[in-house]
C-alpha positions in Angstrom: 75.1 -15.0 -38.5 76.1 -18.6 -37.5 75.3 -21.2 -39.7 72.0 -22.7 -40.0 70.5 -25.6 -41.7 67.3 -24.4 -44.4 64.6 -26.9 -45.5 61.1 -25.9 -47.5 58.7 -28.2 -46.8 55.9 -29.2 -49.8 53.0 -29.4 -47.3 51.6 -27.3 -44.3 51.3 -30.4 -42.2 55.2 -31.3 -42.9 56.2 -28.3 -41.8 54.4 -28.7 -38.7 55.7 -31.7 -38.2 59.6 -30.2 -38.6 58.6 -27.3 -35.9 57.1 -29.9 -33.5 60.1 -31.9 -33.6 63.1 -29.5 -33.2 61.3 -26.8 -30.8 63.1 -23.3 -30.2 65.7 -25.0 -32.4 63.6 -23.9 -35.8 62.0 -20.4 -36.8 59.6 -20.3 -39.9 60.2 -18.1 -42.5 57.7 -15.9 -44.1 58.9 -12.7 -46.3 62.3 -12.9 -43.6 62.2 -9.1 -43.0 62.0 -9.2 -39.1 63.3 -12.4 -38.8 66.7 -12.0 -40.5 67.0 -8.4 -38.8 66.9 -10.7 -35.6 69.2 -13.2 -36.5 71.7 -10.0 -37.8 71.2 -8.5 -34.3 71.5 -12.0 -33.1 68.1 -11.5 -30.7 67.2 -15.5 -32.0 70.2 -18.3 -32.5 67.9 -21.1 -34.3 69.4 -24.0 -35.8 66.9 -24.5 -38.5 65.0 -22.3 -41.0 61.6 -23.5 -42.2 60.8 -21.8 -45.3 56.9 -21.1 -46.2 57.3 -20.4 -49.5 56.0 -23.8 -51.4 53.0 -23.5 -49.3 50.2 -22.4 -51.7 47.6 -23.0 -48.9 49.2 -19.7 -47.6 48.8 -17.3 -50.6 45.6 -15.9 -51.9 42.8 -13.4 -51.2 39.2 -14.3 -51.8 35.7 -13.5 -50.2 33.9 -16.8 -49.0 30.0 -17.5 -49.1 28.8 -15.3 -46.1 31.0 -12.2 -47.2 33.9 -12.5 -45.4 37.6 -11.3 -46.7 40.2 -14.2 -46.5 43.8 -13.6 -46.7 46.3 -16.2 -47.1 49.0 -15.8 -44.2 51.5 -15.6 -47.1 49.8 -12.4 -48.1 52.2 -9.6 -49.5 51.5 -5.7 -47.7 51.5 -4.5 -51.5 49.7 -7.3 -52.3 46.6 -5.7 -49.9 47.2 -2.2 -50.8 46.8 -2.9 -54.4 44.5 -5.7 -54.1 40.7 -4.8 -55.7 39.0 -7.2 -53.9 40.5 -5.9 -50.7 40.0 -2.2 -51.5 35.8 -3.1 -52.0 35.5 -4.8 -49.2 37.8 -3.1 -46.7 39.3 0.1 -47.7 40.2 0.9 -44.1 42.4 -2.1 -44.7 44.2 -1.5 -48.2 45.3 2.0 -46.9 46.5 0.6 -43.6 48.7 -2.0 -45.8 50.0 0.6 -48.1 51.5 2.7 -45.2 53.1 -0.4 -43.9 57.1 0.3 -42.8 58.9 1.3 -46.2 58.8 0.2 -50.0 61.3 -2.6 -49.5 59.3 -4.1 -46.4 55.6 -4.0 -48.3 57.5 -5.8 -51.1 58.9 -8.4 -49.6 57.0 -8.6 -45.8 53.8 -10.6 -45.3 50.8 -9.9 -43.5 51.1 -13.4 -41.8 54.3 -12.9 -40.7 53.5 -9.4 -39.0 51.4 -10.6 -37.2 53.2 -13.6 -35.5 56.4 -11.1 -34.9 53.9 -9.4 -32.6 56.0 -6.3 -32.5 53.6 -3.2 -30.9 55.3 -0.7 -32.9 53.5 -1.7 -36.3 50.1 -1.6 -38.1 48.2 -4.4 -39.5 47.4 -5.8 -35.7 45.4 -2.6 -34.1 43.5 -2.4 -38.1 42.6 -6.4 -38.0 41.5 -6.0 -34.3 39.0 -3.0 -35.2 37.9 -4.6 -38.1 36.8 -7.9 -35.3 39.3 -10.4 -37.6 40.0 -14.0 -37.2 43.0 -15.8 -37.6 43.3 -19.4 -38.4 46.0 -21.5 -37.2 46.9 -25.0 -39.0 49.3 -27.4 -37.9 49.7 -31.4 -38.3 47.3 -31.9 -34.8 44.5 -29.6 -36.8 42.8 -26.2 -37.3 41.8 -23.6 -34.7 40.5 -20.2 -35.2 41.4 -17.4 -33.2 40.1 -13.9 -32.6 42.8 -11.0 -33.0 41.9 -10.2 -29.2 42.9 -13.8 -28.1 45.8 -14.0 -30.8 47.7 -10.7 -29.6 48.6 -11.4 -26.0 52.1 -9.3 -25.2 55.1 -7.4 -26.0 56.1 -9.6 -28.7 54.1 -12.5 -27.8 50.9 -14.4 -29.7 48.7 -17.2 -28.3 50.1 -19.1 -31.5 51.7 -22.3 -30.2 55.5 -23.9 -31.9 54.1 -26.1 -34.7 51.2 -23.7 -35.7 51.2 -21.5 -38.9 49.0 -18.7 -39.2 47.1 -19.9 -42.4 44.3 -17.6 -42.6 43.1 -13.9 -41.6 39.8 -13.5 -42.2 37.9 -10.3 -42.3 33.7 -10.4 -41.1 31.5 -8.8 -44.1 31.9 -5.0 -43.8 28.5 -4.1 -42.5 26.1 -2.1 -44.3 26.4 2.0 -42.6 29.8 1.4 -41.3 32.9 3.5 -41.5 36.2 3.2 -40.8 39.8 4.9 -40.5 43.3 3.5 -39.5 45.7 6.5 -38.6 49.3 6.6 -37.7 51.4 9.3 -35.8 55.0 9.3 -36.6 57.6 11.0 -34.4 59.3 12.4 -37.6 58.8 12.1 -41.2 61.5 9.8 -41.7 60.7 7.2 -39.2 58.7 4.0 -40.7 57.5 2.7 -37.1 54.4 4.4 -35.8 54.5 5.8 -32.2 50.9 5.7 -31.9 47.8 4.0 -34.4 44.3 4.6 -33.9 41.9 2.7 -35.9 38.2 3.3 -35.6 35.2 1.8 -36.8 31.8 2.8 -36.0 28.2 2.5 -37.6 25.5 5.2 -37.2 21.9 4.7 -37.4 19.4 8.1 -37.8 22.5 10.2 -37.2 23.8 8.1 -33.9 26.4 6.3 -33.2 25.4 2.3 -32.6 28.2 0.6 -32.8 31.9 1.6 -32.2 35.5 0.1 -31.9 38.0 2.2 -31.1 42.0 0.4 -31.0 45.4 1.9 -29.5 48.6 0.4 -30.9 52.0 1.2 -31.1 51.7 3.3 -27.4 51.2 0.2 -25.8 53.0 -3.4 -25.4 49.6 -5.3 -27.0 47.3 -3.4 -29.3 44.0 -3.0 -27.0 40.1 -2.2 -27.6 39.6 1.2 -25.2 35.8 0.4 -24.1 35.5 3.6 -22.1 36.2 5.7 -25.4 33.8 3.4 -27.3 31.2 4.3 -24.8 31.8 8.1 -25.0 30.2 7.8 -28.5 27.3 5.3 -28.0 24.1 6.6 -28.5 24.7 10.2 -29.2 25.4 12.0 -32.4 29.5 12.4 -33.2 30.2 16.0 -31.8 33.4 17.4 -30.7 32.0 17.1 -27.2 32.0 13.2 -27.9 35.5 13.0 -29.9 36.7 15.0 -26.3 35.5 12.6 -24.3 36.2 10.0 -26.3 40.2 10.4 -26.1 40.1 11.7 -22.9 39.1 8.4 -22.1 41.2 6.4 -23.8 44.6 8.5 -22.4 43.4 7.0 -19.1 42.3 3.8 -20.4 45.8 2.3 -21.5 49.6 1.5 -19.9 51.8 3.3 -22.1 55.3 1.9 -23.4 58.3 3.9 -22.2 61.5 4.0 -23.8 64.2 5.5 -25.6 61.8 6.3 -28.4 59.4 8.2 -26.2 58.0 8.5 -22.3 54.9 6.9 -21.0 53.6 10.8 -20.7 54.5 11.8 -23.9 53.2 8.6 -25.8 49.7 8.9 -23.7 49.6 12.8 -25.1 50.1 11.7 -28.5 47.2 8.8 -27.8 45.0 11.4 -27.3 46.1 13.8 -29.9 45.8 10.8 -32.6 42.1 9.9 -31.2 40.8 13.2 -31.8 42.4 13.6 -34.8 41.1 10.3 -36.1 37.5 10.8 -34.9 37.3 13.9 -36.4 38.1 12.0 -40.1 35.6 9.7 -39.1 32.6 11.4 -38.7 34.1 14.4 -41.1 33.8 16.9 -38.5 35.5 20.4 -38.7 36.3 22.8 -35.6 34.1 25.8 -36.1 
């Protein structure tokens, strides 16, 4: 690596401040596992490191007056697996973060930093996105908040703007009849990087499905909500007819990634293995 000048700012606003002023020149630093692989691989040639780590502002999980999860940017993966508060209000979530990458990665990557890497082939985004998240972004000009849709926006790519930090992800109440499930398909067992995610969340009411959000990652350059699967499960009770249809759907429904890791046939295949498989855990269904 070539040499680089490191600063930690005391205050969220300062370290704005020290983005807005040197541009592409600075990277922030979170946990530094995808960023230093990067600068190793030299993919990114900044100047300056900004380190997060003396923000407390970052850090933290809590559940605010109408319910909702917060988690501080600065957020460990182990830190969510083994959190209690998370595992009550979300355990869709806390399993998600302890299947992140490997050991080393959960132990030392944050969940704020995941997120702005934006890389598809990973897990916290499609999970957030079916559990409808927020994220808040702070910099010296303010505070916006941000839906997961509007945050994720391409291959590697977030709405977030050069002085922003992602401060906040904030989880809705989990809603009273709901259930959920984040699944992962792995080309072998020793690969870390999913090939395809499915999370799912749905709500039944009198043994029908209401409500229903159904999320492809890892397939596809930007984790995506599949409507036309959702719809396959809308108003009728889970059957395998419904899972069928349901994946079906969704194989037709996205733009596959295509590379050395797999084809665009093979990854829309695996899409539609995953969806069935996922449903089926959902709704606890069993071939007959």
């Amino acid at each position: 690596m070539h040499d680089l000048d490191y600063s930690e700012p005391p205050s969220l606003a300062e370290a704005s401040r020290i983005a807005a002023d040197l541009g592409d020149s600075a990277r922030f630093m979170a946990g530094g596992t995808a960023l230093m692989l990067a600068l190793r691989q030299r993919m990114l040639r900044p100047t300056h490191l900004v380190s997060l780590s003396r923000l407390a502002p970052l850090r933290g999980i809590e559940v605010d007056a109408q319910g909702a999860l917060r988690l501080g940017a600065l957020i460990l993966h182990n830190e969510v697996a083994a959190s209690p508060i998370v595992r009550l209000h979300s355990a869709m979530l806390s399993d998600m973060a302890a299947r992140v990458a490997n050991p080393q990665v959960r132990n030392q990557g944050t969940l704020g930093g995941n997120l702005c890497y934006a890389d598809p082939s990973t897990d916290p985004p499609g999970c957030l996105l079916a559990l409808d998240a927020r994220v808040v972004l702070a910099s010296h000009r303010g505070v916006r908040e941000l839906p997961m849709a509007e945050f994720l926006v391409d291959y590697f790519t977030t709405a977030i703007e050069p002085d922003e930090l992602l401060q906040t992800i904030v989880v809705p109440a989990w809603v009273p009849g709901s259930i959920g499930r984040y699944d992962r398909f792995l080309r072998t067992a020793a690969e870390h990087r999913p090939m395809v995610n499915v999370a799912a969340v749905a709500r039944l009411e009198g043994g029908v499905c209401v409500q229903a959000r159904i999320v492809i990652g890892a397939a596809v350059a930007v984790t995506q909500r599949v409507g036309a699967a959702e719809d396959c499960l809308l108003g009728h009770a889970p059957s395998w007819e419904r899972i069928e249809a349901a994946a079906n759907a969704a194989m037709v429904s996205i733009a596959p990634l295509d590379d050395l890791r797999g084809s665009a046939a093979y990854r829309r295949e695996m899409v539609g293995v995953q969806v069935r498989r996922t449903l089926a855990q959902l709704f606890n269904l069993t071939r007959t």
